[in-house]
C-alpha positions in Angstrom: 0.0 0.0 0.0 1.4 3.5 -1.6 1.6 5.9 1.9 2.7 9.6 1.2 2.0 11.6 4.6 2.7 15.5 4.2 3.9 17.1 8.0 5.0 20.3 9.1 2.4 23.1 8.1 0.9 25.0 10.8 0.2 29.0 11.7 3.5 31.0 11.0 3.6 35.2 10.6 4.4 36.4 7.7 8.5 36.2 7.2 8.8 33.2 9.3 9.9 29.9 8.0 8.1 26.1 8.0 9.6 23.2 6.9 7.4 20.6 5.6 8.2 17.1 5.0 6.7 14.2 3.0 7.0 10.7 4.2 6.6 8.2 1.5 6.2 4.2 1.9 5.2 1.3 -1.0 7.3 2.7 -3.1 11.0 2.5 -4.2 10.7 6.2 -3.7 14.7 7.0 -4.8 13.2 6.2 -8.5 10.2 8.9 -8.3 10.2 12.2 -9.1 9.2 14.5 -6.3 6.9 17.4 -6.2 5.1 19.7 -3.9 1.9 21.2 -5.2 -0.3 24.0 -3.1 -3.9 24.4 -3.7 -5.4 28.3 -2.5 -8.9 28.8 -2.0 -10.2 30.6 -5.1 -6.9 29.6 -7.0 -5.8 26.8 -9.4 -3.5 24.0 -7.9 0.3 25.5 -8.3 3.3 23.5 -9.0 5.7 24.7 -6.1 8.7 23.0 -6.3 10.4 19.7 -7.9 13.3 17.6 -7.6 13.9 14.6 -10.0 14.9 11.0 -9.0 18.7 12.4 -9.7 18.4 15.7 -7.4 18.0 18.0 -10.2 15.4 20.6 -8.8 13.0 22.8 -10.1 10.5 25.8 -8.7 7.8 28.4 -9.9 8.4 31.8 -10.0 6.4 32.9 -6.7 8.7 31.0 -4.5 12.2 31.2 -6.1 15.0 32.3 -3.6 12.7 31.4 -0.7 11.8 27.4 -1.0 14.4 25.3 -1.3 12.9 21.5 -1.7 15.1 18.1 -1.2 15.3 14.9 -0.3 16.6 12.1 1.2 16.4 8.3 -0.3 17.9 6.8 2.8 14.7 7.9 5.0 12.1 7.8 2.0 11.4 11.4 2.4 10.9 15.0 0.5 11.3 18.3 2.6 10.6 21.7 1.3 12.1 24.5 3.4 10.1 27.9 3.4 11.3 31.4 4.6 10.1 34.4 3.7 6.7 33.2 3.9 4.0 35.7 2.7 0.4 35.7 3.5 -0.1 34.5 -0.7 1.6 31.5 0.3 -1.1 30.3 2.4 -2.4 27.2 0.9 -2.9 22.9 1.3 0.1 22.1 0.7 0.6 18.4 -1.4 3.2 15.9 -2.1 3.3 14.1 -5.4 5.5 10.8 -6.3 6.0 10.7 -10.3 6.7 8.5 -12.5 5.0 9.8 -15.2 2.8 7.0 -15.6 1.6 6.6 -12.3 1.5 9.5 -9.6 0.2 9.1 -6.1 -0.8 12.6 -4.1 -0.1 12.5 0.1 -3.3 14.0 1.8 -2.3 17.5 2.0 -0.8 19.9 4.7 -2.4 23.3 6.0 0.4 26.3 6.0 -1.4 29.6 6.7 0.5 33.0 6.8 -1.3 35.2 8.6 -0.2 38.1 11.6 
């Protein structure tokens, strides 16, 4: 059974930091690519941040210099590291393990940036 569990969202003010982490497990997770999406209310799911099965990584505009997103194969698990957070990155934040022709989504972490 394919587990991907999303921790580390919370209440944070805005240009404070959160580090969220994604725990995968029925996988062989060092072949997947790794991606966090964020769904806002009102707004289209958002691509975040990715990093492939070889570390290479990738982010959208809105968060470049202040994510950084990586991983570790030895403990099956993503991170994505964000400071600088602004009240526009409030959002359910997702994991997503790709291989292009299979995907499976985590169940989503709350991040809200409010003062």
């Amino acid at each position: 059974q394919v587990q991907l569990v999303e921790s580390g969202g919370g209440l944070v003010r805005p240009g404070g930091s959160l580090r969220l982490s994604c725990a995968a497990s029925g996988i062989i997770f060092s072949i997947y690519a790794m991606k966090w999406y964020r769904l806002a209310p009102g707004k289209q799911r958002e691509l975040v941040a990715a990093i492939s099965s070889g570390g290479s990584t990738d982010y959208a505009d809105s968060v470049k210099g202040r994510f950084t997103i990586s991983r570790d194969n030895a403990k099956n698990t993503m991170y994505l590291q964000m400071n600088s957070l602004e009240p526009e990155d409030t959002a359910v934040y997702y994991c997503f393990a790709d291989r292009k022709t299979i995907g499976y989504w985590g169940q989503g972490t709350q991040v809200t940036v409010s003062s």
